[in-house]
DRENDO-1510 file (C-alpha; in Angstrom, 1 decimal, always signed):
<recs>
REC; n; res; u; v; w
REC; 1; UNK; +2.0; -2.6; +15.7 .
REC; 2; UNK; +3.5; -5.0; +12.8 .
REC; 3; UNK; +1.5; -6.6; +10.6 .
REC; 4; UNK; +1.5; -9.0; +7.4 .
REC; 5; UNK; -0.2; -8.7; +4.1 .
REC; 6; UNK; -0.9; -11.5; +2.6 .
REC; 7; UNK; -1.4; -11.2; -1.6 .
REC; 8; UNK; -2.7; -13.5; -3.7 .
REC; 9; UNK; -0.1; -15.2; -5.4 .
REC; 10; UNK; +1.1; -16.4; -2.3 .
REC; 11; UNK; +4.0; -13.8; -0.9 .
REC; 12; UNK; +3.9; -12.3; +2.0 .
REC; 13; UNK; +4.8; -8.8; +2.8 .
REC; 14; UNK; +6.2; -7.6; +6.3 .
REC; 15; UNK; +6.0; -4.3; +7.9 .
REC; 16; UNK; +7.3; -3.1; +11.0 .
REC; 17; UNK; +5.8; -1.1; +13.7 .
REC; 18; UNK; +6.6; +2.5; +12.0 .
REC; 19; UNK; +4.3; +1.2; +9.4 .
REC; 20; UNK; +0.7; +2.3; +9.1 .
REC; 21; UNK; -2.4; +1.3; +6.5 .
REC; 22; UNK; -5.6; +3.0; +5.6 .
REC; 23; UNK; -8.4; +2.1; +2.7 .
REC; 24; UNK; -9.6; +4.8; +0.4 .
REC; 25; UNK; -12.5; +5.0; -0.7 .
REC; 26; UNK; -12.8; +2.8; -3.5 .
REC; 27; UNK; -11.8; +0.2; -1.8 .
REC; 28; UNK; -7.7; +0.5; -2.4 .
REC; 29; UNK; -5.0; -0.4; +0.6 .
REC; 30; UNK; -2.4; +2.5; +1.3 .
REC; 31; UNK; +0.4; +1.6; +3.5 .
REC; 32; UNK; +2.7; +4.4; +4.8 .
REC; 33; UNK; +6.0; +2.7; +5.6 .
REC; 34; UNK; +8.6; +5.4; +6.8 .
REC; 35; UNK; +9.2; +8.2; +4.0 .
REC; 36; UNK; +7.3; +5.4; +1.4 .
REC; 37; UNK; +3.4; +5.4; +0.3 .
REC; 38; UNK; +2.3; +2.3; -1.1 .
REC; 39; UNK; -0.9; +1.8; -3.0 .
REC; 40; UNK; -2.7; -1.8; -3.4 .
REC; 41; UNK; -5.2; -2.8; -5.6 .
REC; 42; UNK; -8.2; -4.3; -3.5 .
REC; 43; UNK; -8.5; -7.5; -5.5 .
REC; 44; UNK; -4.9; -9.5; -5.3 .
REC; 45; UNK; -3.4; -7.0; -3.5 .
REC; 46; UNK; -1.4; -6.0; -6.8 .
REC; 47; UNK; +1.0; -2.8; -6.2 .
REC; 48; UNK; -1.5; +0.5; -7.8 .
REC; 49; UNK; +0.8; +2.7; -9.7 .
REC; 50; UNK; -0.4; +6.3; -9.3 .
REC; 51; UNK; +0.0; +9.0; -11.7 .
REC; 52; UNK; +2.4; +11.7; -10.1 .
REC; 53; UNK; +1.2; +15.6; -11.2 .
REC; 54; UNK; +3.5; +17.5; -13.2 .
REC; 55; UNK; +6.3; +19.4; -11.3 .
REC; 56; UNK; +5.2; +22.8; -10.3 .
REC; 57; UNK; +1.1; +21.9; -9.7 .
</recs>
């Protein structure tokens, strides 16, 4: 099922049917597009960058 998220400052973001979303726990939006996992911020929406462990761990 497509969906829309609407941020904050106004844009709006499409995603197709492949495209899936779950919260976490504190309260963040992850959206699994494809091969891609995006992680928002539960306030505006803002894109959460997430530190990426250290090849090898």
């Amino acid at each position: 099922m497509s969906f829309d998220l609407y941020r904050a400052d106004g844009e709006v973001i499409r995603y197709g049917d492949d495209a899936r979303f779950s919260f976490t726990a504190t309260g963040h939006l992850v959206i699994y597009d494809g091969a891609h996992k995006i992680v928002f911020g539960q306030h505006s929406w803002d894109r959460v960058e997430e530190p990426v462990p250290p090849p090898g761990k």
